[in-house]
Structure formats: C-alpha cells, structure tokens
N, C-alpha and C positions, 0 to 999 in steps of 0.2 A: 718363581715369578715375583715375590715379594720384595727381590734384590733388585730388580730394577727398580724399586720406589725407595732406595735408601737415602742418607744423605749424604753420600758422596754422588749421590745421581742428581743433588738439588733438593730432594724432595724431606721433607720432614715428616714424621707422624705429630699428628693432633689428636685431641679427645674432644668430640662434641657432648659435654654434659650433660644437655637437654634431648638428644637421641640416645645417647648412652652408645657411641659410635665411633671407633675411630677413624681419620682420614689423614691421607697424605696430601700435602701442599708444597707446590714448588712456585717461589714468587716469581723466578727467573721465566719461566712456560705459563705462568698464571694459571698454571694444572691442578686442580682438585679432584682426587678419586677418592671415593669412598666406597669402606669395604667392611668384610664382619671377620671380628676375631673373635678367640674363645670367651673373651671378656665381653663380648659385646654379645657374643650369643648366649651366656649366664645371663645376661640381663632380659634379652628376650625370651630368654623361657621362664624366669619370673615372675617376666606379664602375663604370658600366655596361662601359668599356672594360677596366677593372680584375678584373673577377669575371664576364666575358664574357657579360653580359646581353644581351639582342634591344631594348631602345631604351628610349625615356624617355616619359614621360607627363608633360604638362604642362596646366593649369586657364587660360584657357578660349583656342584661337586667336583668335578671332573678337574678341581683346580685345587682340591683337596683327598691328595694319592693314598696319604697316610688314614685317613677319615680323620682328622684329628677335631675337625670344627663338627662332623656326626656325632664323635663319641662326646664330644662337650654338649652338644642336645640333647641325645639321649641321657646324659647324666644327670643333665639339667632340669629335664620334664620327669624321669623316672627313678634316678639316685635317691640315694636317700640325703 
C-alpha cells in the first residue's frame, strides 16, 4: 500500500516535528495523508510511557500483515 504514496506517484514523505509524524504530500493533488510508522509509533509509546497512559491506537492493522508497526509497540511499551 505505501507504494502508491511514493514519489514517482507525486507524493513526498514529510516529518511533522511537533506530532512527531510522518506524512505524505503531493502538491500536484494538494493530497495530504497522514499516517504512523515505526518511528512515529517509538514516539508514541514514549508518551504513553512517559504520562502513564493505558496504550496506543494505531489506523488500520489489517494494513500491517507483517505486524511490524505491533512489534515496534510492543517493544516500545515493554522492551527494554
């Protein structure tokens, strides 16, 4: 799914600093989606560790076959 937001599709990745998020942008479509990678979800479980929240919420599993953005939560909240 991620290959249709590359930039041969238009679309560039960004980093939103102040979310701590990245997003793709395509000036041509004036398309902005934003979405969570492994780096964005270390970030979130730092808060969540940080300000003792109960877990994270992430869009959509079912669009992560490998688990690869679960296993960066789980490592996240409970790794050492």
């Amino acid at each position: 799914m991620m290959e249709r937001f590359t930039e041969q599709n238009g679309f560039v990745r960004l980093w939103d600093n102040a979310a701590k998020a990245p997003f793709f942008w395509s000036a041509d479509s004036t398309m902005l989606i934003s979405y969570d990678d492994p780096e964005s979800l270390r970030h979130k479980a730092e808060f969540v560790k940080e300000h003792g929240l109960g877990g994270i919420m992430y869009w959509e599993h079912s669009h992560d076959p490998e688990e690869i953005l679960l296993g960066t939560i789980y490592e996240g909240l409970y790794g050492s």
